[in-house]
C-alpha positions as CSV (number, residue, x, y, z in Angstrom):
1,X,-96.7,26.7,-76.2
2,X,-100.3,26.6,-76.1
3,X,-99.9,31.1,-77.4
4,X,-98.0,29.8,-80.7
5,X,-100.6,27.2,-80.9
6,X,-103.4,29.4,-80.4
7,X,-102.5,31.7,-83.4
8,X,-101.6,28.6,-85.3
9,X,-105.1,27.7,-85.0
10,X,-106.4,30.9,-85.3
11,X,-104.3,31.1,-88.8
12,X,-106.3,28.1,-89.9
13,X,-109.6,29.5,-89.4
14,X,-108.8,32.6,-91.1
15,X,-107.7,30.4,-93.7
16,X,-110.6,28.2,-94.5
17,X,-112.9,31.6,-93.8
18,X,-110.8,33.2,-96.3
19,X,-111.0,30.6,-99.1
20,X,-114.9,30.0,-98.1
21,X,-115.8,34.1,-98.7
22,X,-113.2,34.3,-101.5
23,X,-115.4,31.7,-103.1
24,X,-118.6,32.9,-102.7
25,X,-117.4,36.4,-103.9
26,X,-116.0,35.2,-107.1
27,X,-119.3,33.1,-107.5
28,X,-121.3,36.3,-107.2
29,X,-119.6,38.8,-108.6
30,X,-120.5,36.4,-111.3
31,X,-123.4,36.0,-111.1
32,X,-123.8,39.9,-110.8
33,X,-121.6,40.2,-113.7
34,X,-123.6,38.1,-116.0
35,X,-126.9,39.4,-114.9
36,X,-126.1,42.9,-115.8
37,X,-124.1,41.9,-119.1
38,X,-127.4,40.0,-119.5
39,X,-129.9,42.7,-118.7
40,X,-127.2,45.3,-121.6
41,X,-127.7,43.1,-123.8
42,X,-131.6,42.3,-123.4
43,X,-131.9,46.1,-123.7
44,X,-130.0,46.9,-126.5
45,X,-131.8,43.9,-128.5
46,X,-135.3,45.6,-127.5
47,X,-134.1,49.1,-128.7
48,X,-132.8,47.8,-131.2
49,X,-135.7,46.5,-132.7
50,X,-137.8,49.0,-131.8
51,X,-136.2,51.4,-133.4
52,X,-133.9,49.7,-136.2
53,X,-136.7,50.8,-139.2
54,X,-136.7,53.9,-138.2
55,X,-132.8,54.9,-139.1
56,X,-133.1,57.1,-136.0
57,X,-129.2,58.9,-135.4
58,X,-127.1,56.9,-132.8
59,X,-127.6,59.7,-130.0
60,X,-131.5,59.8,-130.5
61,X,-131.7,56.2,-129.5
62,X,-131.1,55.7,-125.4
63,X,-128.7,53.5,-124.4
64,X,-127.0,52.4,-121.6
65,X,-123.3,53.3,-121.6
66,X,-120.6,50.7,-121.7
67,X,-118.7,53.2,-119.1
68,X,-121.5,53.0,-116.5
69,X,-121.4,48.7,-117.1
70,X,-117.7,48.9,-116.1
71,X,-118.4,51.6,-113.2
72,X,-121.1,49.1,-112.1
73,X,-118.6,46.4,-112.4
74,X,-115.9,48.0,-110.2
75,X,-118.2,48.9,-107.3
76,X,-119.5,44.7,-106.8
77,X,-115.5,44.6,-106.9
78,X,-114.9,47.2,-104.3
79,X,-118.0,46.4,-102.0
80,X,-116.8,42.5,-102.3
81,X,-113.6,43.4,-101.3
82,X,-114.8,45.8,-98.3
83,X,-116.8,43.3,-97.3
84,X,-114.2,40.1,-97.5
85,X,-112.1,42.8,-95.2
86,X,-115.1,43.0,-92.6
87,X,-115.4,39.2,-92.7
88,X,-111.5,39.1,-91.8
89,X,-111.0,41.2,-89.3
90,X,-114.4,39.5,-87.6
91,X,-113.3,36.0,-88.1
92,X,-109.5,36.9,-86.8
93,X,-111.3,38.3,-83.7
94,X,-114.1,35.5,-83.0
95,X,-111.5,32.9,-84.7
96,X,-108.7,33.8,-81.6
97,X,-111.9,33.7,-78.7
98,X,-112.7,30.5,-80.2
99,X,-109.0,29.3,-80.4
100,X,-108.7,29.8,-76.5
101,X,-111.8,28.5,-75.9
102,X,-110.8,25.5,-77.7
103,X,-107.5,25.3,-76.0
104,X,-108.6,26.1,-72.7
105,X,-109.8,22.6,-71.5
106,X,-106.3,20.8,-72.7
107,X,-104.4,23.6,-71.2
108,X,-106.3,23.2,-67.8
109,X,-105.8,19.7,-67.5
110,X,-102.2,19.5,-68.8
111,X,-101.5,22.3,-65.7
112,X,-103.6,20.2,-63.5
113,X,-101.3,16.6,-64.8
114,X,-97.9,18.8,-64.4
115,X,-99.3,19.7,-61.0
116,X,-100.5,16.6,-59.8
117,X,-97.3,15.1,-60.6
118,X,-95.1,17.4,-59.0
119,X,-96.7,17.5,-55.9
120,X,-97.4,13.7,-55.9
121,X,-93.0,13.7,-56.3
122,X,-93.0,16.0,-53.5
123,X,-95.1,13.7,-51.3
124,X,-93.5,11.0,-52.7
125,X,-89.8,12.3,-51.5
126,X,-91.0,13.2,-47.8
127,X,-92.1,9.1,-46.6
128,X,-88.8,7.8,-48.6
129,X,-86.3,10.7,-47.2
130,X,-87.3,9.8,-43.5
131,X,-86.8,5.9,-44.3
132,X,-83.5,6.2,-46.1
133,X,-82.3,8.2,-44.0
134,X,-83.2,6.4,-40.8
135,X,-81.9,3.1,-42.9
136,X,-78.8,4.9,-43.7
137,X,-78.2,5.4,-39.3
138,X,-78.8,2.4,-38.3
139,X,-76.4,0.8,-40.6
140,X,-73.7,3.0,-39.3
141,X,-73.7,1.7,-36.1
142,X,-71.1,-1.0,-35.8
143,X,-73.1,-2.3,-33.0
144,X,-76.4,-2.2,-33.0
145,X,-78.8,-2.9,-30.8
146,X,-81.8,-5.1,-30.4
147,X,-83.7,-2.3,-29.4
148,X,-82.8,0.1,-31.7
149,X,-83.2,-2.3,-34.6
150,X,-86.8,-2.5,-33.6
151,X,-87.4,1.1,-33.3
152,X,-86.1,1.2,-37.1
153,X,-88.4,-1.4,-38.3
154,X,-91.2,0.2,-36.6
155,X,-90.3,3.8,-38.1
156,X,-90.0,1.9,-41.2
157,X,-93.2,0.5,-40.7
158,X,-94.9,3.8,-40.4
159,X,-93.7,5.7,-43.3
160,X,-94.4,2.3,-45.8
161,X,-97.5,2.7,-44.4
162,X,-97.6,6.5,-45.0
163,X,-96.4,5.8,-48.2
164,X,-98.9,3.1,-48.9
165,X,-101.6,5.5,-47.6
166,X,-100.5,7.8,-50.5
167,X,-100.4,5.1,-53.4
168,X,-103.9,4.2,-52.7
169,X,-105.3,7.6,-53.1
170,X,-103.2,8.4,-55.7
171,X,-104.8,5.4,-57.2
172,X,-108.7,6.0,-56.1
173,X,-107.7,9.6,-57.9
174,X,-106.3,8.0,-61.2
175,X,-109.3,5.6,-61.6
176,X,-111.8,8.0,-60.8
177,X,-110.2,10.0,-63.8
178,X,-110.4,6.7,-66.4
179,X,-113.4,6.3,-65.5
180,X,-115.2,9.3,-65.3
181,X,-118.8,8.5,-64.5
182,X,-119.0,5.1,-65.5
183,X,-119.7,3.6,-61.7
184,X,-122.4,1.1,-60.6
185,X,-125.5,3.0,-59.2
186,X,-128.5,1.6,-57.2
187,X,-131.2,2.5,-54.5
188,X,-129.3,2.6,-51.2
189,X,-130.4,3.4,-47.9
190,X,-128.6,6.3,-46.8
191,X,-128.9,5.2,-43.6
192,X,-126.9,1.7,-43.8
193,X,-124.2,4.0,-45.6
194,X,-123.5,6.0,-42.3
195,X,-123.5,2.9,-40.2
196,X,-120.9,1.5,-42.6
197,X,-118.7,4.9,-42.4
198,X,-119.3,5.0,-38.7
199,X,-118.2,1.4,-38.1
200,X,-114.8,1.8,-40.2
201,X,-113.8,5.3,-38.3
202,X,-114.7,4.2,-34.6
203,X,-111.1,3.0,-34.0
204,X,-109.8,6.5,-34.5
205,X,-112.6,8.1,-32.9
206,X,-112.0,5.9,-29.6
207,X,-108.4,6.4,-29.8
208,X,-108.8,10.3,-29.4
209,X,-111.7,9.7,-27.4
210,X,-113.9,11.8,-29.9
211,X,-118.1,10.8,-29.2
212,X,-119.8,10.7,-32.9
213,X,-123.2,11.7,-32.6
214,X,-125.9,11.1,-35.5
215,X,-128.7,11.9,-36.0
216,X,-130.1,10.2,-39.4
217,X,-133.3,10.3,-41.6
218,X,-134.5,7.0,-43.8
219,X,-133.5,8.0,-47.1
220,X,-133.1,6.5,-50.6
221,X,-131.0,7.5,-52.6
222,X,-129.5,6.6,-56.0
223,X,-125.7,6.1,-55.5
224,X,-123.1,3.8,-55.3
225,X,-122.6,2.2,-51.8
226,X,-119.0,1.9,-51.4
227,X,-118.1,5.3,-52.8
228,X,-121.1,7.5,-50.5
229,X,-119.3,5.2,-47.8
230,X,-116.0,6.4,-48.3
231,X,-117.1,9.8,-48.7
232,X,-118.4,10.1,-45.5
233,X,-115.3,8.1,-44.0
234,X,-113.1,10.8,-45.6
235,X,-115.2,13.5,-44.4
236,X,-115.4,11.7,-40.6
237,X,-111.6,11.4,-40.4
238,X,-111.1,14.3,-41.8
239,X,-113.2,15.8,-38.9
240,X,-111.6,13.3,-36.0
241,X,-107.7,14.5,-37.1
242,X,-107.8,18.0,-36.5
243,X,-110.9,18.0,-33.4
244,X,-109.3,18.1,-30.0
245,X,-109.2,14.9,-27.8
246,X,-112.1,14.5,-26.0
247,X,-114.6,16.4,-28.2
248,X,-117.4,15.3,-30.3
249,X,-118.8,15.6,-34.0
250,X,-122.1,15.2,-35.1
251,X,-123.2,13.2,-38.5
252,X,-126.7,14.6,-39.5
253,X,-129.0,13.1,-42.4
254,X,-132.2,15.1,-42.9
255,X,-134.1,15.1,-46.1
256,X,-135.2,18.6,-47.6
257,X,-137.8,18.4,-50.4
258,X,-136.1,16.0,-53.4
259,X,-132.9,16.4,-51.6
260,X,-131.0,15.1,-49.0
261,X,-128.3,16.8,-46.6
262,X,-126.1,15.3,-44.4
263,X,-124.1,17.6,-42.3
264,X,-120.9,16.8,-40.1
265,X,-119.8,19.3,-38.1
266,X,-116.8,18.8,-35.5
267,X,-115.2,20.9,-33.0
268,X,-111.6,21.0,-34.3
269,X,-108.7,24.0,-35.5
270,X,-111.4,25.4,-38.1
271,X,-110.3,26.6,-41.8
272,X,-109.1,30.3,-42.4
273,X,-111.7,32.3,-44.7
274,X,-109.3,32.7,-47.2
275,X,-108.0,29.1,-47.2
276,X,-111.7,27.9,-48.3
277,X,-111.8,28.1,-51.6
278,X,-109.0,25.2,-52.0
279,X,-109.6,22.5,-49.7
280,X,-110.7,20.6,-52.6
281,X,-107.6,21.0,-54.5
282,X,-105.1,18.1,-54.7
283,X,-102.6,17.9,-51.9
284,X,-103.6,20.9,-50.4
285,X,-103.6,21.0,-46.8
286,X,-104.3,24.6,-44.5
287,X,-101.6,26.3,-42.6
288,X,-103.7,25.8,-39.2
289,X,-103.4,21.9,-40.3
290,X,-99.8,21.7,-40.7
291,X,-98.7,23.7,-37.4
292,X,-101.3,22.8,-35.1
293,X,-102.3,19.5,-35.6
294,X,-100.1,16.3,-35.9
295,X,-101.8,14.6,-39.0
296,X,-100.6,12.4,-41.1
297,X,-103.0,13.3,-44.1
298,X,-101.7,14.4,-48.3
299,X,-104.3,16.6,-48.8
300,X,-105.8,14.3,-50.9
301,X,-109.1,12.9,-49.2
302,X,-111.1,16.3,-50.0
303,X,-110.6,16.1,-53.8
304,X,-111.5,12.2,-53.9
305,X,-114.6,13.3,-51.7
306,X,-115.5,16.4,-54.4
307,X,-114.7,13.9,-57.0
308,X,-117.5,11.3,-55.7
309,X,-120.0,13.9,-55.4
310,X,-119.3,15.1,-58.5
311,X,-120.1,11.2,-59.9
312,X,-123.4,11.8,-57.6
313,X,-124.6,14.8,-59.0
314,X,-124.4,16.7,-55.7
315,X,-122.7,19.6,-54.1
316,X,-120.8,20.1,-51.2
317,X,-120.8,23.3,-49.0
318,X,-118.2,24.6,-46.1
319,X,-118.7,26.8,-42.6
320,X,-116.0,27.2,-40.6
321,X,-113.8,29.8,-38.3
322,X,-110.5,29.2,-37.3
323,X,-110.6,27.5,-34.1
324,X,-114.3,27.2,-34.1
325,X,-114.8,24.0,-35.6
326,X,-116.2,23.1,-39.6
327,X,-119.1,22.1,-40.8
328,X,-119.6,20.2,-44.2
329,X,-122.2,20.0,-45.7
330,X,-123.2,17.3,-48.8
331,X,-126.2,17.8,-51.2
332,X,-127.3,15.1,-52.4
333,X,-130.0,14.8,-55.3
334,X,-133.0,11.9,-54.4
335,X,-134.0,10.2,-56.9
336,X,-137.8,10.2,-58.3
337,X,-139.9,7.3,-56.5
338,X,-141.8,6.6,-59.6
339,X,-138.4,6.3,-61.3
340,X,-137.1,4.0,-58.5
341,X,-139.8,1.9,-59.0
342,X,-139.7,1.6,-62.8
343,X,-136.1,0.5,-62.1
344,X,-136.5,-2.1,-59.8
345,X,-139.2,-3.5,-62.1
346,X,-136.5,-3.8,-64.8
């Protein structure tokens, strides 16, 4: 599709290039034209009447030939034309580079909407399959019993709330998209932010019986409070599932010139060097994460957590070794005091 429309779109360039140089040939071969007929006649008048009393023969008098004229004429036509060729074949190249590059963005992000819908299905089908078809046994039974019922129900439970889990970040991902960068910023204290994240992933930590250690600098920075708190929730949880019971990650804040890092390193499975470079991507998850480590994750919190950076202005950097433990590390920008300042005046 987007091959057919690419030469389609290169056709039109040619086009309007074409009727542009077709133009401004005929305008100055012309012009040329005119000049020299001009400049013939201009000459002729001068000899003329230089040399009209004179009764001077024909071949005594110089003149330019009409033959040379037309000679003249037919090499502006042939130098046009070589030229218009040149033009074409150089437009048909640069007009085809500039067709993909044109194309490429749509093409990326209708991959990336084809993508994101098919896994979202696949996700989708996993949570419903398990409750239909532990719906679909229970109802079988011609008998059942108390007990069982409630061991349904609380299977059910978990997978609504798997798939509710799912919805919501399917939603954070789809708002974050409309949006773009339109979110509310202000000074925040970076240090309120990771008491916040460290107060909504305790439960989880203390269930594994995980120790969070930080280790944080004052720093303002210019953000938006509930999404740097749910970045670093994302990040902490994302540490706590695959650490070891028992084991401890560290939350560090240090500020670095007009930036600010904060590092969280755990202890768990680790990520494979070549598994890496896609962490970030929608629903991915590693292969050490699905065999070694009972999660319950879509591979969904890392992109939300590039995405919020993104909106930040910051980067995000990973170290890890299978079965060695990871260590992310954010990079946030800090904003200019001077600039803080003038803002909180306004």
């Amino acid at each position: 599709m987007f091959k057919s429309a690419r030469i389609k779109l290169t056709v039109w360039y040619l086009l309007i290039i074409i009727v542009i140089s077709g133009a401004f040939s005929a305008i100055i071969y012309q012009v040329s034209t005119a000049e020299m007929d001009r400049f013939v006649e201009v000459q002729r008048f001068r000899i003329e009447r230089r040399f009209g009393d004179q009764n001077l023969p024909p071949s005594e008098i110089i003149m330019i030939e009409p033959e040379l004229v037309t000679e003249a004429k037919q090499r502006i036509i042939t130098g046009l034309l070589i030229i218009n060729v040149v033009i074409l074949v150089t437009a048909g190249g640069a007009g085809y580079f500039l067709a993909g590059k044109t194309l490429w963005p749509i093409e990326k992000m209708i991959e990336e909407q084809n993508r994101f819908v098919a896994d979202a299905s696949h996700e989708l089908r996993t949570p419903l399959t398990a409750l239909k078809c532990s719906l679909e046994v229970f109802l079988r039974e011609k008998k059942p019993k108390i007990a069982e019922a409630k061991e349904v129900a609380s299977e059910s439970v978990d997978q609504v709330n798997k798939l509710q889990k799912l919805s919501d970040s399917l939603l954070k991902l789809a708002q974050d998209q409309k949006n773009g960068n339109q979110i509310k910023m202000g000074k925040i204290d970076l240090k309120k932010i990771v008491k916040e994240a460290i107060l909504k992933i305790t439960p989880m930590a203390k269930a594994k019986k995980i120790e969070i250690e930080e280790m944080t600098e004052r720093v303002d920075v210019w953000g938006n409070f509930d999404n740097l708190t749910e970045l670093l929730v994302i990040l902490l949880d994302n540490g706590i599932k695959y650490s070891p019971e028992r084991s401890k990650i560290s939350l560090e804040v240090k500020k670095l010139g007009r930036e600010v890092k904060i590092i969280i390193k755990d202890e768990g499975v680790g990520i494979g060097k070549e598994e890496l470079p896609h962490i970030f991507d929608r629903f991915y998850r590693a292969d050490n994460a699905r065999t070694k480590s009972e999660t319950n994750g879509y591979g969904l919190g890392l992109a939300i957590a590039k995405k919020i950076i993104d909106e930040h202005g910051g980067k995000i950097e990973v170290e890890s070794k299978t079965g060695k433990g990871s260590m992310f590390i954010v990079i946030l920008p800090i904003m200019n005091s001077a600039k803080i300042q003038k803002l909180n005046i306004n």
